[in-house]
C-alpha positions in Angstrom: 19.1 -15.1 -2.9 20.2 -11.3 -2.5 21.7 -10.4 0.6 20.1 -7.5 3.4 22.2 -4.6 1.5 21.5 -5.8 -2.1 17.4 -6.2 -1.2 18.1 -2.5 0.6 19.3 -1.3 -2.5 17.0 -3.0 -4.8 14.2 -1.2 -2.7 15.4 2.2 -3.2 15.9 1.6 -6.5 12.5 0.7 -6.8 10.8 3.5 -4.8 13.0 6.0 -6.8 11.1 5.2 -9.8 8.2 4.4 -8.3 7.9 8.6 -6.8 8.3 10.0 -10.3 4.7 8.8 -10.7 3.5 10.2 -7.0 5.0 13.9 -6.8 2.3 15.4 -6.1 1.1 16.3 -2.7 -2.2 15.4 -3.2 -2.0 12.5 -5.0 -0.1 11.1 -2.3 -3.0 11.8 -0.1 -5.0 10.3 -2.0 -3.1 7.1 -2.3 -3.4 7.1 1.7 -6.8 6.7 1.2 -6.9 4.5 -1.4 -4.4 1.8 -0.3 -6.4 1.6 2.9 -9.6 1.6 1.6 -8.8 -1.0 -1.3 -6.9 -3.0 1.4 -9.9 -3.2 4.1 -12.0 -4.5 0.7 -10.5 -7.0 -0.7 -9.3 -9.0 2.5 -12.9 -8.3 4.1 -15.0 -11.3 2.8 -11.5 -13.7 2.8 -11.9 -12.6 6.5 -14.9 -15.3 7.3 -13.2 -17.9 5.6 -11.6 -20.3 7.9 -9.4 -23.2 8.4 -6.9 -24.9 11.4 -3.3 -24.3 10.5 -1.4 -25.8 12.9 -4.4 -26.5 15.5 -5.1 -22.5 15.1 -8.0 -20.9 13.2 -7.1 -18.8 10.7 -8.4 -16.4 8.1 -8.1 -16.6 4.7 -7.4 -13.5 4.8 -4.3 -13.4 6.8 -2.7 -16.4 4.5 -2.7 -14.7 1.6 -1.4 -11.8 3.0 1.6 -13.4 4.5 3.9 -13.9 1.5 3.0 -10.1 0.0 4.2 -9.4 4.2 7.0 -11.2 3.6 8.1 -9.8 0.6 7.8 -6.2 2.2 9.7 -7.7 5.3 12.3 -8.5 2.6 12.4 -5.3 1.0 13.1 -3.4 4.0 12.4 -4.6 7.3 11.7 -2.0 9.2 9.3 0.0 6.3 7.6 -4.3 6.4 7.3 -4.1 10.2 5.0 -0.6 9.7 3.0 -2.1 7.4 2.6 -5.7 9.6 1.3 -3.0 12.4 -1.1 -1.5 10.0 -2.0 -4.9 8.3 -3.3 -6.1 11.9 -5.7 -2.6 12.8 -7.0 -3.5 9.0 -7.6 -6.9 9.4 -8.9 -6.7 12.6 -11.0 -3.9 11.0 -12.4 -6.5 8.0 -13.0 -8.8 10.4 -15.0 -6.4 13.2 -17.8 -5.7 9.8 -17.5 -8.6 8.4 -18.8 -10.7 11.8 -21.1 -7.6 12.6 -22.6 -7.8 9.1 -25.5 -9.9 6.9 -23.6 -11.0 3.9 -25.5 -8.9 1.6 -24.2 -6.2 3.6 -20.8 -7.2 3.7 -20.8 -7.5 0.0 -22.0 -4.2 0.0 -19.5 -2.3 2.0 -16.9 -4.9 -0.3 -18.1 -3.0 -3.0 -18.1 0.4 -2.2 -14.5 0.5 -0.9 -13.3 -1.2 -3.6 -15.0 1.8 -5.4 -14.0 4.7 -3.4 -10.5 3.0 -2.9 -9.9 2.7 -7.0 -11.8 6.0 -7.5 -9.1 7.9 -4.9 -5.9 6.1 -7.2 -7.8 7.3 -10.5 -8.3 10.7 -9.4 -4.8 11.0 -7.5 -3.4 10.0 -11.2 -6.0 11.8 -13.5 -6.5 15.2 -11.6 -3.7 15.6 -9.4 -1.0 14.2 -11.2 -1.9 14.6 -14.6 -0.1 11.3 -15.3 -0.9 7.7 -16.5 -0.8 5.1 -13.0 2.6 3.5 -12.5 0.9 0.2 -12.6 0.6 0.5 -16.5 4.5 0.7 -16.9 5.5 -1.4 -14.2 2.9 -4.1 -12.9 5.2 -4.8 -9.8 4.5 -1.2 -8.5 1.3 -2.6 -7.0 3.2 -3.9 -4.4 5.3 -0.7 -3.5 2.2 1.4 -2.9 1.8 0.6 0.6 5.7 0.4 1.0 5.8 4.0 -0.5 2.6 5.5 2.0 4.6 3.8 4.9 8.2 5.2 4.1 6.5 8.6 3.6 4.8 8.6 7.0 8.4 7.1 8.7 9.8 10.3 7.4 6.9 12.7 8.5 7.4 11.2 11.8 11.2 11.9 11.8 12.4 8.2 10.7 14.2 6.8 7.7 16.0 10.0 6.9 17.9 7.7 4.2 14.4 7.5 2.4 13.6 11.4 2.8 16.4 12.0 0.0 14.3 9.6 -2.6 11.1 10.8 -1.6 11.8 14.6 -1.1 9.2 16.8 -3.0 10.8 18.1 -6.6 11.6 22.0 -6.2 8.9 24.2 -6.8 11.5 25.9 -10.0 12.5 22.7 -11.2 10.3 20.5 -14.3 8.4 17.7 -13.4 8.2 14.5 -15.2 5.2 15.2 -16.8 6.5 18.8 -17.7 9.4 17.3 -20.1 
């Protein structure tokens, strides 16, 4: 098992690569988007499936989302902890349509943001970045989108300064990736 500094390390390593693919301004926007909108999707109908763990009703939703938590937690626990505050507005979010809604409808608005949320991270990658998805080079980058939306608003916030370094916008003069 690695230790705090090795899975510290690890992490960065992994963002590093991870922003050659998301320099652009926009495209980070529109991974924002995206991410939030894909995750509000896919954890909306595991939202009305319930069972007792521990004499406490709980989603499916929230089950399956613990070991991806954990594994953020892992990676960097205070980036983890952002994305555990987020996670809960989200869920809570799923849940408010999903008990609101018929299930037609729910399947409906499933639908459409998994749509608009795949149509934002095509577009962020096709138009805006002029560059293939990470995803098709490295599979395990599908977990660092959120990590990578959550370290950059730390750092528009004024946190995680030892990030800003990794995630810092390339020179205007200098050649991007895509350039070479």
């Amino acid at each position: 098992m690695m230790h705090e500094t090795e899975m510290a390390s690890y992490f960065q390593r992994q963002l590093a690569d991870y922003v050659e693919y998301h320099r652009d301004p926009w495209n980070c926007v529109m991974h924002v988007v995206g991410i939030l909108l894909l995750f509000t999707g896919a954890v909306l109908p595991l939202t009305l499936v319930h069972f007792p763990v521990f004499g406490i009703e709980v989603s499916l939703a929230v089950v399956l989302a613990l070991p991806v938590l954990v594994y953020w937690l892992m990676l960097d626990a205070g980036v983890g902890l952002g994305i555990l505050a987020a996670m809960i507005g989200l869920l809570w979010v799923a849940t408010t349509i999903g008990h609101q809604v018929s299930t037609v409808m729910m399947w409906s608005i499933f639908v459409v943001l998994i749509g608009l949320g795949v149509t934002a991270q095509v577009v962020g990658h096709k138009v805006f970045e002029e560059r293939q998805p990470s995803m098709v080079d490295h599979p395990t980058h599908f977990l660092l989108g959120p990590m990578f939306v959550m370290a950059k608003l730390f750092i528009a916030l004024g946190f995680r300064r030892d990030l800003a370094a990794i995630l810092a916008p390339l020179p205007a003069n200098s050649l991007s990736t895509r350039q070479l």
